[in-house]
N, C-alpha and C positions, 0 to 999 in steps of 0.2 A: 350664039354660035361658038364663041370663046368657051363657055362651061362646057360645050359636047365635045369640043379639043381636047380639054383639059381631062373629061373622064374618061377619053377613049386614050390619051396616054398613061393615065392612072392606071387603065386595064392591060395595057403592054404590060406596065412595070411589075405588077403583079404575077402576071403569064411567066415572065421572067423568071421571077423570083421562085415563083412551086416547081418550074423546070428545074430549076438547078438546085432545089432542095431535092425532090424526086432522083436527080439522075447523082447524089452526093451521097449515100447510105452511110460516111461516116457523118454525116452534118445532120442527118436525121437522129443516128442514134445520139449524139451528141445534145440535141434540143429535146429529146423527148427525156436523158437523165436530169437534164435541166429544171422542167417543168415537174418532173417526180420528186426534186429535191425540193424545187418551192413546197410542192405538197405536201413533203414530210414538216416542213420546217413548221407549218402553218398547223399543225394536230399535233406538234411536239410542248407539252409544257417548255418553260424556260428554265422552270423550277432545278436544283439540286437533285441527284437521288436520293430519295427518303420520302417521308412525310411532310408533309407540310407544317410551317410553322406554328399552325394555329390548330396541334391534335391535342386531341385528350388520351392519358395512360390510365387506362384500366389495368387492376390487380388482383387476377385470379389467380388460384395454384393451377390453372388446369390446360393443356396442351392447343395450340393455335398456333397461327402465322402472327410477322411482324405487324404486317397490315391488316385491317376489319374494317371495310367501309371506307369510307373517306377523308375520317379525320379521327378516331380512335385507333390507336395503337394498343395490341397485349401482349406483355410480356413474353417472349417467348422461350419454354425448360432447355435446361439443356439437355443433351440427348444423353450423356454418363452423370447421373445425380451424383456416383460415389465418388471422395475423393480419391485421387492416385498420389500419393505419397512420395516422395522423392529426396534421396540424401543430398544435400548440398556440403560442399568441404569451406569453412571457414578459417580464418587466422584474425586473432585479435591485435588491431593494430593501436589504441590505447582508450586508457578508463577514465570517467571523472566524474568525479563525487563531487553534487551539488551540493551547497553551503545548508541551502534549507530543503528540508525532508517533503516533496510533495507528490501526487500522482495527477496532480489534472498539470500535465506538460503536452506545448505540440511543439514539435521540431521542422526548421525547416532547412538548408542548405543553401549557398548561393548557385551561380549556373556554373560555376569550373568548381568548385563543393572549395574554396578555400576558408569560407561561411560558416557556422555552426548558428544557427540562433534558435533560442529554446525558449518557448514563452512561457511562463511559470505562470497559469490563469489565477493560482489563489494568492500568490503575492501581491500583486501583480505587475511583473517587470518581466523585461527580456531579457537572457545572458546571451556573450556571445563569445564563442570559442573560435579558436583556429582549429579548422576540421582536419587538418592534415596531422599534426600532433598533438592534439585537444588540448594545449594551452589558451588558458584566458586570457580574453579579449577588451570586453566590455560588458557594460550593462546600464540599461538605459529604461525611462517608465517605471510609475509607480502610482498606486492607488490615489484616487482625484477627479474633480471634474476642470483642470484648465488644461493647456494644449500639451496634447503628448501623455495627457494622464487618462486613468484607465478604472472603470467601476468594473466591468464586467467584459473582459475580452475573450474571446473564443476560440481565435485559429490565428498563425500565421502564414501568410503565403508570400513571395515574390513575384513585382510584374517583371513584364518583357525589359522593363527599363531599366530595371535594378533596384527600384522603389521596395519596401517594406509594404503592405499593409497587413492592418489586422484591427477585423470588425469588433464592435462593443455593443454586444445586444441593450446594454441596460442606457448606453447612451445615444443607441442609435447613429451613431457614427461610422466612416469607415476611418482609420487613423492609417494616416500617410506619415513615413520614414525614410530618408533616405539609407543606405548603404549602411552608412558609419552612425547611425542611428539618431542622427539630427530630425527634430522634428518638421514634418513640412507641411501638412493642413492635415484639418478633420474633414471630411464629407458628409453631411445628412444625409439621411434614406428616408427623409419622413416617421412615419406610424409603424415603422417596420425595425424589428429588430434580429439585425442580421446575424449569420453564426458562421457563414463560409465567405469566402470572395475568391473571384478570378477576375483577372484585368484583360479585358477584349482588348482591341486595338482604338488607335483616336481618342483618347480618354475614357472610353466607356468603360464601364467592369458590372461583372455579374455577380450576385449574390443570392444566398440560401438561407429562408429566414426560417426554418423547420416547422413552422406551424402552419401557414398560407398553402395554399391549395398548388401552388406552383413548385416545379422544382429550383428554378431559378428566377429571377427578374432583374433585366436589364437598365441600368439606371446612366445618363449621362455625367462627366466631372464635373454639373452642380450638382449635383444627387436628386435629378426628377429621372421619373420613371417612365421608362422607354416600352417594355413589354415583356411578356413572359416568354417563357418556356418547358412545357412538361407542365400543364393541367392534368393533375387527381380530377376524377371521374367518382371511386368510389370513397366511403366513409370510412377512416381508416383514426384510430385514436390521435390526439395532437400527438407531436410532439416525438412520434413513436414511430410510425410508416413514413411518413414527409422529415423526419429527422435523418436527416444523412451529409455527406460530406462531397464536396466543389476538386478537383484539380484540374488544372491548364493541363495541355500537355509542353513539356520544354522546347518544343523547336518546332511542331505545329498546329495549323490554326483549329485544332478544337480542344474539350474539354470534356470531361467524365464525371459522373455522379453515381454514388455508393450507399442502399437505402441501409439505415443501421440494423433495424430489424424485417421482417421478411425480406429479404434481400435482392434490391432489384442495383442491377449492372447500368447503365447508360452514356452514350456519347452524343457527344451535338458538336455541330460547327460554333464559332463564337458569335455569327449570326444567329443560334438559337435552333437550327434545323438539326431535327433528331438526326443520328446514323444508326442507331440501335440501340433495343432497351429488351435484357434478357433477365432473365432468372436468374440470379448466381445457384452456383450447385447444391447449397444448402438455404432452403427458405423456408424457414421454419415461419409456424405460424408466431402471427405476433403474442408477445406474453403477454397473457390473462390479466385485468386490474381485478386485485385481489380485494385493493381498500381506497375508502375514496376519502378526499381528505378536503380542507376549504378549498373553493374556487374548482382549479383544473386539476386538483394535484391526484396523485395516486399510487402505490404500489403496483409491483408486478410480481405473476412469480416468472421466476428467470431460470428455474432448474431443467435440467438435460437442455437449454436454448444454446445454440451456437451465435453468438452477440458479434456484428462487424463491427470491430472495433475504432479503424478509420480507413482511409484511402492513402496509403504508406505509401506511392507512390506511382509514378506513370512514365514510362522512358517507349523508345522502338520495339523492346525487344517482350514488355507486356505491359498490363493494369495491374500492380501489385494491392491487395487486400488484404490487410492486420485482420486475425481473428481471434477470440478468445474462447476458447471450448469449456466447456465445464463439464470436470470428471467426477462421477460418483464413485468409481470403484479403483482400487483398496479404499480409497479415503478419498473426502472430497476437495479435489484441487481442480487448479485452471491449467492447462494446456493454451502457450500460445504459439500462433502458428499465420502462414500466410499463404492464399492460394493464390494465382496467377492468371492474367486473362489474356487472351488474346486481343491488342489495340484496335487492330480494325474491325474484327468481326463480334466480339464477346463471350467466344471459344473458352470454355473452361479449359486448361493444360496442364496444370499439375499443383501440388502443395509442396510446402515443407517447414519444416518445423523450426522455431526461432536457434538463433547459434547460440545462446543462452537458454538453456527451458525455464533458469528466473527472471527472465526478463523478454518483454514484449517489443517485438519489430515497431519501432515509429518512424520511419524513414528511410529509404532505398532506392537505391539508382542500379544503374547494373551491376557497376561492380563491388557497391559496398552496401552495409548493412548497420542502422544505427537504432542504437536499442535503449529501452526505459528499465531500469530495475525498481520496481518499488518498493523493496525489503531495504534497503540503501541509500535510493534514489541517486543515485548514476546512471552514468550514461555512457555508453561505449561505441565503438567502431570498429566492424567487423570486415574483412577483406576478404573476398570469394576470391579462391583458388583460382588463379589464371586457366585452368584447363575446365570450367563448370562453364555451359552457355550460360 
């Protein structure tokens, strides 16, 4: 008798309730965006926009979307192949002539550029200048296998921390610096030998070892390996398509990748998720192996090739990309030059030509411009005109 009470007030309660949703037309609309919003939420990946972390990049020359499918990404041209040319006005604000004559230099800058540090690969040491009036600093590393010494080093970069590194393909290391160029550990990478680094966040840092099928691979601060990012798809020679260059960006959280030959553009989150991977506006086919030599080795020919020369830099305002042209006519020389991308999307926007035409862009932020001569080997600082975007 008690359960027939109890359902027959259950049933009041109820009668109740649909009446005054019924006769309440804002509580209906109100419940029904409700239950549309669960719906949404419930068929929404959680995922980032993009691709997902685990695509593969195919490299064809030929016209498509960013996305194919569900986990291959292609390259996509840009709509103006030609470059557009553009004067920029410079002022040299001073010069310095290295002690020893070399050309495998990378340059990097601190974050307020009071920094100059210049790794000289075939010494191998780093100098380091006052970037504001190119007085010498210091200099620190030199050829060796104990701490802080260097067989084969590749690039320098700065983390978020203010850390130096700079990878040693021959010793598989990543070699940590502080500021003032104290040494502070090596990190293994295993079987891998790296040639770029960017420092994720949490200690992790990403690296580019130009031959492995990835663009990058994530590794934690012991140096075991987390995961990749940017799987080759197709057969592309070592060393040659997968050879290209790693930057952070300075104030957010992603990074960019610059292929050296046919030239592909790309960004990722530090998590590893693509944001786009384009064609830059010249992707020449890769040069031809002319001659094959022991093991992997080979020539190429390299004439009429437009060669990226590095990833010179990445600020708000673009993706700057060192180029080196090669001119056959009057006579054969190098034009060096740098085109410009757009950060978020990988918009080609314009070129222009180094404030030196002897001497090649290796480093730029917005407002300044630092250059390699190699008839000399100096090094200079150029000041873009306050009125130049």
């Amino acid at each position: 008798m008690s359960d027939a009470r109890d359902v027959t007030r259950y049933g009041r309660y109820i009668f109740r309730i649909r009446r005054t949703i019924l006769l309440n037309p804002p509580l209906v609309i109100a419940l029904f965006s409700f239950g549309l919003a669960l719906l949404l939420t419930g068929c929404t990946s959680n995922e980032p926009d993009g691709p997902p972390s685990d695509f593969t990049l195919t490299d064809p020359n030929v016209e498509g979307h960013l996305h194919e499918g569900d986990s291959t990404v292609v390259a996509k041209p840009q709509e103006n192949p030609d470059r557009s040319f553009r004067e920029e006005r410079w002022t040299l604000a001073w010069r310095y002539e290295l002690q020893q004559h070399s050309t495998m230099l990378q340059i990097t800058t601190n974050a307020d550029e009071s920094r100059l540090y210049i790794l000289d690969r075939a010494a191998p040491h780093v100098t380091v200048l006052n970037a504001r009036d190119g007085s010498y600093m210091d200099q620190f590393g030199r050829r060796g296998e104990g701490p802080g010494e260097f067989i084969e080093p590749e690039r320098i970069t700065i983390a978020h921390d203010g850390h130096l590194l700079i990878p040693d393909s021959r010793r598989r290391v990543i070699h940590v610096f502080a500021e003032d160029g104290r040494f502070v550990q090596a990190i293994p990478v295993g079987n891998v030998g790296p040639v770029d680094v960017v420092a994720a966040d949490s200690g992790f840092f990403w690296i580019h070892a130009g031959t492995p099928a990835a663009i990058a691979t994530l590794y934690d601060g012991e140096g075991d390996r987390v995961r990749d990012a940017g799987v080759f798809s197709t057969e592309i020679p070592a060393g040659m398509g997968k050879s290209g260059y790693l930057l952070r960006h300075p104030n957010r959280p992603s990074m960019f990748y610059v292929g050296r030959f046919g030239g592909r553009l790309s960004k990722f989150t530090l998590e590893g998720d693509l944001r786009f991977h384009r064609q830059t506006i010249d992707p020449n086919d890769y040069p031809a192996p002319v001659a094959l030599g022991g093991g992997a080795s080979f020539t190429m020919d390299q004439s009429n090739v437009n060669s990226i020369r590095a990833l010179v830099g990445v600020t708000d305002q673009g993706v700057y990309v060192g180029i080196i042209q090669t001119v056959e006519e009057p006579a054969p020389t190098l034009r060096f030059l740098v085109d410009r991308y757009d950060p978020e999307t990988g918009d080609y926007l314009y070129s222009h030509d180094s404030p030196n035409p002897d001497c090649a862009i290796v480093w730029m932020s917005d407002a300044h411009a630092y250059t390699h001569c190699p008839l000399d080997s100096s090094i200079e600082r150029w000041r873009r005109t306050p009125d130049q975007p």
